[in-house]
C-alpha positions, 0 to 999 in steps of 0.5 A: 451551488457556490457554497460547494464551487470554492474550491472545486476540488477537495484537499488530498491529504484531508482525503487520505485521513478521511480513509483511514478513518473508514479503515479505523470503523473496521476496528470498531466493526462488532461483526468483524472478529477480534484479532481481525479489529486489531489488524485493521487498527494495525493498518491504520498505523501503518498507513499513518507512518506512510502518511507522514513519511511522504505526503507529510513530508512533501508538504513541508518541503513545499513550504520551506522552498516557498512559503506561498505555495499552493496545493491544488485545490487552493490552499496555501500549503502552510494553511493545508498543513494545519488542517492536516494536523488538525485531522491527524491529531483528532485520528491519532486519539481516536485510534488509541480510544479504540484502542484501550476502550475497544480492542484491548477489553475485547481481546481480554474478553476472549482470553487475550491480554497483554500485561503491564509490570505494573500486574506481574506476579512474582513468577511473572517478575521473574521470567520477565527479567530472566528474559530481558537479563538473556534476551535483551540488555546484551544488544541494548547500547546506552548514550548517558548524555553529556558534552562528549556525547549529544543526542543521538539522532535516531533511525527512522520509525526506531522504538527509542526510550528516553530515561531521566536519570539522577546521579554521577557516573563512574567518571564523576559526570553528572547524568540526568539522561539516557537514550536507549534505541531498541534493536529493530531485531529484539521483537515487540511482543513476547508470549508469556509462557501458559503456565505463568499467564492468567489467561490463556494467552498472555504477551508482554511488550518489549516497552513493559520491559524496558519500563522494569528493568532500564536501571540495569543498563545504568548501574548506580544512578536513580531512574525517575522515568522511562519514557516511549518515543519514536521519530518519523522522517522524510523517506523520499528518495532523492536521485538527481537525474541528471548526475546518475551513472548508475541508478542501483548505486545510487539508490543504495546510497540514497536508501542509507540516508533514508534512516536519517531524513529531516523529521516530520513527527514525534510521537511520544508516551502519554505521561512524558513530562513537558520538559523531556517533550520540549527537549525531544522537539527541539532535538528533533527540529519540530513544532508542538504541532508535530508531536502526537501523544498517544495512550498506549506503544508508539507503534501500533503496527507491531501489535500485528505480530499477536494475530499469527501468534494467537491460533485461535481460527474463530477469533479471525476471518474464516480462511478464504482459499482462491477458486481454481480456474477451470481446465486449467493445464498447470504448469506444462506447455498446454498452457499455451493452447489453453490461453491460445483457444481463449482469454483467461481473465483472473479476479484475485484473491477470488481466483488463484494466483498460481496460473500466472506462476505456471506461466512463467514456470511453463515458459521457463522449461519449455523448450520451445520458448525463446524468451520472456520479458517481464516488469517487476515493481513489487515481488516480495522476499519470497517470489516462486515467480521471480524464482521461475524467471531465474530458472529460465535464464538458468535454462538459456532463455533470454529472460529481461526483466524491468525491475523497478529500483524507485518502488517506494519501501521495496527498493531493497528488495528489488535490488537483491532480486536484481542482483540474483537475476543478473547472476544468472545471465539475465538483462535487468532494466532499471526502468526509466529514470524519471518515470516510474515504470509501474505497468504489469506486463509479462510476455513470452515468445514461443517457437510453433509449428502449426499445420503445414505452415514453417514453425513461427515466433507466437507471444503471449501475454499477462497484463494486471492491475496489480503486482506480481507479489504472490502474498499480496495477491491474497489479500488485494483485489486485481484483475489479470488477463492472459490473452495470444491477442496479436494486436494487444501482444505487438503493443506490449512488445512495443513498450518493451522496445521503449523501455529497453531499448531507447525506442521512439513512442509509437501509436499503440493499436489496443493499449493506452499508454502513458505518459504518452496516450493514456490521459489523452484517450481517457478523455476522448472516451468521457467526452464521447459519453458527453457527445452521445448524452447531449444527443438524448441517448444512453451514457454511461461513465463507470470507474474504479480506481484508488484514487482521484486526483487529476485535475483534468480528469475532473474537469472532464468529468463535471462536464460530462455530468453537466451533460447527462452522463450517469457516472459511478465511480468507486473510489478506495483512498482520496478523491478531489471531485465534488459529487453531487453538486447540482449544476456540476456534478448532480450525476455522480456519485463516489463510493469507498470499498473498505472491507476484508480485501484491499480494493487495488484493482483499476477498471474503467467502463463507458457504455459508449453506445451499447458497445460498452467498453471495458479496460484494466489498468495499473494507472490511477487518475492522479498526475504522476501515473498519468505523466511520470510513469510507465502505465498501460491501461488493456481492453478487456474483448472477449465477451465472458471475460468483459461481462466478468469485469463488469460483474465483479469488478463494478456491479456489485460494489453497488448492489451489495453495499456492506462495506460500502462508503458514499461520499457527498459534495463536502467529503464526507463519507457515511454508510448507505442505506444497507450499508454494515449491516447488508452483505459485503461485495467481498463476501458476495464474490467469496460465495460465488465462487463456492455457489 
């Protein structure tokens, strides 16, 4: 056991590189189809980027501001540091294996290539450059480097070349090299037109381009090398609590500085000469360690564009279609009798999305509805939800909505949504500085008359584990419950008042709430399971959330093993606990859902007796949902839609293990016994909802 005690917690950031390689397995995956491996490669990438940009990123703010610091499961942070490194760089070539021996020999198998200047034919040569003469050199800027002009510091993420050149210029300087940034509007991928390609489907990337036709852009002087490279920065957002008078200013500011953060990563062409790396790390302030060659483009992620671009249904997933709710209304007021006579529980992206828009579209033309209230933290581009919220203030509602300007990468988003909803005459909260509103609530008051009895003022509510982002709902697994529950509907109004209106924290009768009550009934509940197993009776813990992080929570929870209690816990992304460790946690065991949906949902269960006790939440077991957020966690009490979160939202991630994962006391992940090769739990609940 003191093999597995030192420490007791496992590192956070070795857990987040541990996921995206169970991520980067779907790559290799012979039963996934084609353009679907590339996807998941393409997650990998973008996961990579979100990586260096914050967890990265913070640990060498740590280190610079003190050089002893610690993380939480016992490393010094410079130590912590190398072995990220180490993993990410390990990663990094594994990804391009995929790459160039996996993917792009598959994708060419069925038809797909991507062809390098290297193998165009002359026709090919010619529209190539017809292209980038049209397309391209107009929106390219140049920088030759000399005294008057120094290396430019590139944008964040920016698809740059660096190209070694030898010659003078027009003015008698002598030029040895250019920087070229590419607009981030000029696309990554181009199709090459059928009749020029060798294949059916045949696309060139941008860098091919570049690699061909550079010289253009330095007329007279020789070009010896075009060379890839891309810088990664902190993108943080830095807001002094103290110095805000206006938050959604601030943050405009603070998003333009995000461009240009301290960099974190370089990642460079394989082939770029030692000299120009050199010269790109010191430009750039970074060590060897930071720069990451990789054998193929910088940025994997643009690759996705070739899935939509290629209409070939058998080389992707078969479309799924959302089940629709039974006797559901649609969007006229009957909806309110229907979530009236009893709760209606939603399973995305099993179940539709489209009875959470007809909510918000039923409240904002009936009449008799007085107001909604709403919080925002994700919503997208295009949201006919945020629409809906905009027609009801249009139609005299008093809609509020808490939009949460510090939603990390969708600031921008949400603050043109802002300035539209106010627009309209809508109250737009900005959440509450220093903590992240990140609950998901929607409240409506409505006006009724029932019976003989005076007309009264009735609410209903939505609560959900996850965004109110319509595309998303598509693609991650969430839970949402309608529900006319008075108890639970007076706790949301009560969070509302916190939140807008500076109101004193109140306990709360149904809901969890943090920062204030969530952990602190969390732990009540695994210790009472610890009570009842020290009696000799049943106990069980089973959970699901994205991420186990929180110290205390652990704690609770080897203690609660230590006392008999069968513990499940599903577990998408990094999880610090130790499993399996005799003495300490021989009764838990931590599975990974890695499949065809991003597993999102939180859903926490303890048998507590026989009364088994059932919650959704959109708070993860980490420290800044539990102490610097706004979260609430909901009991789920209607008998059906209790027996339907336990079903689906926990059973059968361990009855159907295809794309299950299982972690052990050193964490490290393996496949279970049926695991690949079994059905898959997102599979089981596609096919039950056609059965």
């Amino acid at each position: 056991m003191s093999d597995y005690l030192d420490p007791r917690l496992l590192n956070r950031e070795l857990g987040i590189l541990a996921f995206n390689r169970r991520v980067l397995a779907q790559a290799e995956d012979p039963d996934i189809p084609p353009l679907e491996r590339l996807r998941y490669l393409c997650i990998v990438s973008s996961n990579m980027d979100e990586f260096f940009e914050t967890r990265v990123a913070q640990l060498q703010d740590l280190l610079e501001h003190d050089s002893n610091s610690m993380t939480p499961d016992g490393l010094r942070v410079i130590d912590a540091l190398q072995l990220v490194a180490e993993e990410a760089h390990t990663l990094v070539t594994e990804k391009y294996r995929v790459l160039q021996q996996g993917i792009y020999p598959l994708l060419q198998s069925v038809g797909i290539r991507f062809v390098t200047s290297g193998e165009w034919t002359p026709a090919q040569q010619y529209w190539a450059r017809s292209y980038f003469e049209r397309e391209v050199l107009p929106v390219l800027t140049p920088i030759g480097l000399d005294p008057a002009h120094p290396f430019p510091k590139v944008l964040n993420k920016s698809l740059n070349f660096a190209v070694l050149l030898d010659g003078t210029d027009a003015f008698g300087r002598n030029v040895d090299l250019g920087v070229i940034q590419a607009p981030r509007a000029l696309p990554r991928v181009l199709a090459m037109p059928q009749e020029l390609g060798q294949h059916r489907y045949s696309f060139v990337l941008l860098s091919s381009l570049m690699q061909a036709f550079a010289g253009d852009l330095f007329r007279g002087l020789s070009v010896l090398g075009v060379h890839q490279f891309r810088v990664t920065r902190n993108s943080e957002l830095f807001v002094d609590d103290d110095e805000i008078t206006n938050l959604r200013t601030a943050l405009q500011g603070e998003l333009r500085a995000r461009h240009y953060g301290d960099a974190v990563r370089l990642e460079v062409a394989a082939g770029c000469p030692q000299p120009l790396v050199e010269r790109l790390m010191r430009e750039n302030g970074l060590k060897p360690e930071d720069c990451y060659p990789v054998d193929g483009p910088v940025n994997l992620m643009r690759l996705q564009t070739v899935i939509d671009m290629v209409a070939e249904p058998a080389l992707k997933y078969i479309p799924h279609t959302p089940a629709p709710i039974a006797h559901w209304p649609g969007a006229g007021a009957e909806v309110f009798d229907h979530i009236r006579a009893a709760d209606v529980l939603l399973h995305h992206p099993y179940d539709e999305f489209a009875p959470v828009v007809d909510l918000v579209r039923a409240a904002a033309r009936d009449p008799d509805v007085l107001a909604i209230k709403q919080t925002i933290y994700r919503a997208g581009h295009n949201s006919a939800l945020m629409e809906a919220l905009i027609e009801g203030a249009r139609n005299g509602k008093e809609v509020t909505v808490v939009l949460e300007l510090m939603a990390r990468l969708d600031e921008e988003t949400n603050i043109n949504w802002a300035a539209r909803l106010e627009a309209e005459g809508a109250h737009v909260v900005y959440g509450v500085v220093g903590f992240k509103c990140h609950a998901k609530m929607l409240m409506v008051v409505r006006r009724e008359k029932r019976g003989r009895r005076a007309p009264q003022l009735c609410r209903y509510v939505h609560v959900s584990t996850g965004n109110y982002h319509m595309r998303t709902a598509s693609l991650y697994t969430d839970f949402g419950l309608m529900t006319a529950d008075e108890a639970i509907c007076a706790d949301v109004n009560q969070v509302f008042l916190e939140i807008t209106g500076s109101s004193q924290f109140e306990p709360l009768k149904r809901l969890w709430q943090s920062p204030f009550s969530l952990l602190d009934n969390l732990l009540k509940a695994i210790r009472n399971e610890a009570r009842i197993a020290r009696t000799g009776q049943r106990a069980r813990i089973w959970a699901r959330v994205n991420a186990l992080l929180e110290p205390t929570v652990i704690e609770a929870l080897y203690k609660a093993s230590q006392a008999g209690v069968e513990i499940r816990l599903l577990v998408r992304g990094p999880c610090m606990l130790r499993p399996g460790v005799p003495g300490l946690s021989e009764t838990i065991r931590v599975r990974s859902i890695i499949g065809r949906f991003l597993e999102h949902s939180r859903v926490f269960y303890f048998f507590n007796g026989g009364k088994e006790d059932v919650w959704i939440s959109s708070a993860d077991w980490m420290e800044r949902n539990l102490f610097r957020r706004v979260e609430i966690a909901t009991p789920v009490l209607a008998p059906k839609a209790k027996l339907k979160v336990i079903a689906e939202g926990l059973k059968v991630h361990w009855s159907c293990p295809g794309n299950a994962w299982d972690m052990n006391a050193q964490g490290l992940w393996k496949r279970p016994r049926g695991g690949r090769t079994g059905r898959g739990s997102h599979q089981a609940l596609i096919d039950s909802r056609s059965a």
